[in-house]
N, C-alpha and C positions, 0 to 999 in steps of 0.2 A: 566661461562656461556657457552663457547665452547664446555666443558665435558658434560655441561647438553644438549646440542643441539645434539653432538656424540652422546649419551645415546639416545636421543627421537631418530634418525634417525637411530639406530641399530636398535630400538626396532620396529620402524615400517617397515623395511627393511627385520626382521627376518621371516621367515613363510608367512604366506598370512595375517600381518593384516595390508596390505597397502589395501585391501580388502573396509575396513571402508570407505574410503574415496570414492570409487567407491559408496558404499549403500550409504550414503548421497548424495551424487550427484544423484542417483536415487530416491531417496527420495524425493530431489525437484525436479524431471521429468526434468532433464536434461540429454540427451543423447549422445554420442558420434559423432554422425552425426552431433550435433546442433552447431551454430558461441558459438565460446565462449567455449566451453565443456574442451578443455585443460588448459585454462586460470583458468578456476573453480578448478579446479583437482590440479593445481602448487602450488592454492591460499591455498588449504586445505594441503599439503605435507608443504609449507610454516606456517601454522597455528600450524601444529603440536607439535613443541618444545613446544608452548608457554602453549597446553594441557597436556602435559606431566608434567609440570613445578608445574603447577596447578592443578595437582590430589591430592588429601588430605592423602593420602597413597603412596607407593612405588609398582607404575604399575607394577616394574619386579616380585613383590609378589603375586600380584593378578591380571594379566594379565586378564582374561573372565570381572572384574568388570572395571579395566582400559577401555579397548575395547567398553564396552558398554556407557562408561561416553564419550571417547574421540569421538565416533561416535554422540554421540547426541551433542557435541559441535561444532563438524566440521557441522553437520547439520545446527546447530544456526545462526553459524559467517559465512559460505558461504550461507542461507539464507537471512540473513539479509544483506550482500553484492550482491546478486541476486536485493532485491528489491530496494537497491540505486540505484544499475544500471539502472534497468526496470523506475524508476522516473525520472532517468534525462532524458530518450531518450523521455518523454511521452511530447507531442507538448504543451501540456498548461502549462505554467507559474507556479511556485508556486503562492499560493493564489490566483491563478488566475479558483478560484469554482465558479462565476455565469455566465460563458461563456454561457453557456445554456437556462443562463434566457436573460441573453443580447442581444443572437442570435434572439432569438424570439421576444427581444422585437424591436429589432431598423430594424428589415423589415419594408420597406415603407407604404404596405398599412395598416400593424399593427398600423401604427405610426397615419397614416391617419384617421383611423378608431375612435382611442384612442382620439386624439384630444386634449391632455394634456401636456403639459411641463414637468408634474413632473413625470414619470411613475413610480418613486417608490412607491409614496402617492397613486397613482393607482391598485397598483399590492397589497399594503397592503391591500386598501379596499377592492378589487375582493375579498381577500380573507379571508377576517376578519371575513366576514361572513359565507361563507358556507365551509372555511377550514377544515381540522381537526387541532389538536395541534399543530403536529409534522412539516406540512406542514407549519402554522404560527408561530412556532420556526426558522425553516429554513431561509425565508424567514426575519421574523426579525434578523435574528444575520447577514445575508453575509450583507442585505443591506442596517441596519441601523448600527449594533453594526459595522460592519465590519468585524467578525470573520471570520477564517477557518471554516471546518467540523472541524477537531479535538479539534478545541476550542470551538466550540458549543456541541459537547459530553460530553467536560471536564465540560462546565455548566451547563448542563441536567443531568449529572449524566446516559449515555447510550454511545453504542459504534461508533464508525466510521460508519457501517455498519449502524445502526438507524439512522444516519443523513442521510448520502447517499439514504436510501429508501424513508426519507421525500423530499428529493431532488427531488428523479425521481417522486414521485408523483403528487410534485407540477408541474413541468414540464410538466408533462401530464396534469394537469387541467390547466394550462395556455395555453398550444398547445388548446386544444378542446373550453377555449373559446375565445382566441385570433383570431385562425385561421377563413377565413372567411367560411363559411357554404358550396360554389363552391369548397376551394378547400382543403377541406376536400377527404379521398378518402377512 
């Protein structure tokens, strides 16, 4: 393993293809100036044996096709280490996705207005009727089924991105009829 680690660490050491690792890191628009930018760049220098290891061919052979695989993978795995990060700093909870309908719902004079105990059985009917699908997809899965987004995609057969938009729509048709008509602005 040590020869094979030597070997990756000549081979990125040699010439400019310590390079890659810079274009990936620009690649996912991270800059030198930014917190974190070093930390990213050690993590990809650290990755590297393990893409060397893992090329299907002998990189010192084919150096230009190595370089372009090892570069798209340092992209991947410091990607995909970007958005762990970016998720844990983010203030909501895991599964914590109806903050938004919550927010709305348990202001006072919402609450006042509503006059219900149940405001799930509420927010179903608001919108049973004049919803669209996606909007009472949503809506059924966080707050009966219980689901994430990503488990409501995995049901629907659509992506993260489809949920999210039924999301923010219903959001906005509960803002517009919840909210009282004053303080609308």
């Amino acid at each position: 393993m040590t020869t094979d680690t030597a070997a990756a660490y000549r081979f990125l050491y040699t010439g400019d293809h310590e390079t890659i690792i810079y274009a990936a890191l620009k690649k996912l628009h991270l800059r030198p100036n930014q917190e974190g930018y070093e930390d990213y760049l050690q993590e990809g220098r650290l990755y590297f044996p393990q893409i060397y290891a893992s090329f299907p061919e002998d990189p010192e052979a084919k150096p230009h096709q190595f370089l372009a695989y090892a570069q798209q993978a340092l992209t991947w795995e410091l990607g995909n280490q970007l958005r762990n990060h970016r998720r844990r700093e983010l203030p909501l909870e895991t599964g914590d996705h109806t903050a938004l309908i919550e927010e709305t719902v348990s202001d006072e004079d919402v609450l006042s207005t509503i006059g219900l105990n149940d405001f799930r059985t509420y927010l179903i009917q608001l919108i049973g009727g004049a919803g669209n699908t996606g909007e009472w997809r949503f809506l059924v899965g966080t707050l009966v089924d219980q689901l994430t987004p990503a488990e409501i995609a995995t049901k629907y057969g659509v992506n993260r991105t489809t949920v999210f938009r039924w999301r923010r729509s219903l959001s906005r048709r509960l803002l517009r009829t919840l909210t009282p008509p004053e303080k609308l602005f």
